[in-house]
C-alpha positions in Angstrom: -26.6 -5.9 1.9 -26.7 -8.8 -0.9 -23.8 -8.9 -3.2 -24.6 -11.0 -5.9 -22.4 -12.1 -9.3 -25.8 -13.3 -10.7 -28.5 -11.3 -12.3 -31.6 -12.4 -10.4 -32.1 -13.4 -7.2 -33.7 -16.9 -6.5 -36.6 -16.6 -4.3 -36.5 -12.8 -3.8 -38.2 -9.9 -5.8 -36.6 -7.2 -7.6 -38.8 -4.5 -7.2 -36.6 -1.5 -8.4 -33.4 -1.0 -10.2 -31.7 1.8 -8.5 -28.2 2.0 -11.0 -24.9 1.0 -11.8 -23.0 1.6 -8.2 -18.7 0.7 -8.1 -15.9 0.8 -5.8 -11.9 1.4 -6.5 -9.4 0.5 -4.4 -5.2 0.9 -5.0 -3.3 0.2 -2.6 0.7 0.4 -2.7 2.6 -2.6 -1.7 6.1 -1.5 -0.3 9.6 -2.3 -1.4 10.1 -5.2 0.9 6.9 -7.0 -0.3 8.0 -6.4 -3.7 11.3 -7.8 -3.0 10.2 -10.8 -1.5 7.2 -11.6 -4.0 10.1 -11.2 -6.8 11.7 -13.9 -4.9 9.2 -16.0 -4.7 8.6 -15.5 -8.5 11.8 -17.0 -8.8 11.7 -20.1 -6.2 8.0 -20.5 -6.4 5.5 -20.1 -4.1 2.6 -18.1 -3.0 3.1 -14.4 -1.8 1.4 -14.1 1.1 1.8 -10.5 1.8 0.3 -9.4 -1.7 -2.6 -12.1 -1.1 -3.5 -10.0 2.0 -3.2 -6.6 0.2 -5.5 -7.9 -2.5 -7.8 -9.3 0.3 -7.7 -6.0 1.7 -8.6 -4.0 -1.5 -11.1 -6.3 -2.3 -12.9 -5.4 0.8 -12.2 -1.8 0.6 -14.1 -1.8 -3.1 -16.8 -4.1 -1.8 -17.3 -1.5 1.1 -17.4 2.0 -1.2 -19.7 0.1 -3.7 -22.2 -1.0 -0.7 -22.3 2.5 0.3 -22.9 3.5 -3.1 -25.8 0.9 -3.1 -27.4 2.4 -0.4 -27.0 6.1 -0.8 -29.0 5.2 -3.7 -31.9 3.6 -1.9 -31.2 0.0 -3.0 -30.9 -3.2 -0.1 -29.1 -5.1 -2.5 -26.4 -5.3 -5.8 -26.5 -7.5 -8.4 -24.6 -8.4 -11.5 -21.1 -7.8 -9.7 -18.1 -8.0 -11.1 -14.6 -7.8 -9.9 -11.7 -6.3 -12.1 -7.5 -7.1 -10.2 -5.3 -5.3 -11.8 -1.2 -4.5 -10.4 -0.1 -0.6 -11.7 3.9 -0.7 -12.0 5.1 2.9 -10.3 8.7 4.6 -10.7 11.3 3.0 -8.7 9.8 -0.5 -9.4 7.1 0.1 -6.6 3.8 -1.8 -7.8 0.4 -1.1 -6.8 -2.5 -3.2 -6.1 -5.8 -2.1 -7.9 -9.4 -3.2 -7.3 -12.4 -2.3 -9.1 -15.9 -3.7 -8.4 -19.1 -2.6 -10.2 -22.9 -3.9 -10.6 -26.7 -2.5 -10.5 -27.9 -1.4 -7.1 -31.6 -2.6 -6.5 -34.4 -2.7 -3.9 -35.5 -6.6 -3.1 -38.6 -7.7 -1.2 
């Protein structure tokens, strides 16, 4: 499946547009992650551990709006767009959240 940010497709056909297909993803990062990112908010520094939960939902939303794409008929999604967004939770838990959205089509 192509994944595209761009509207067209250099060098391939558009042939059909099949709809608007997404994925979500929110995952929870525990206490300890949170306590060490909070850390490293303080000290500076990258936060490994959320880079690799955001990785991970990233993939997750790529993955639900592929099989979107194709339970729709389309080989190929254009115009994508990802959305990050962190959801504060009771207890001072925070969750990752991952959207991702464009317009399924069928290529030649």
């Amino acid at each position: 499946m192509l994944i595209v940010t761009t509207n067209t497709l250099v060098g391939k056909e558009i042939i059909d547009y099949k709809g608007l297909v997404s994925g979500d993803a929110i995952l929870g990062a525990n206490i300890f992650k949170d306590f060490f990112a909070s850390i490293r908010d303080i000290v500076g520094g990258r936060s490994a551990a959320y880079e690799k939960e955001l990785v991970r939902a990233k993939e997750i939303a790529l993955h639900e709006m592929t099989i979107e794409a194709e339970q729709l008929g389309g080989n190929a999604i254009i115009g994508v767009d990802l959305d990050f967004e962190t959801i504060s939770v009771g207890g001072g838990g925070t969750m990752l959240m991952v959207c991702a959205s464009g317009t399924a089509v069928k290529i030649r």
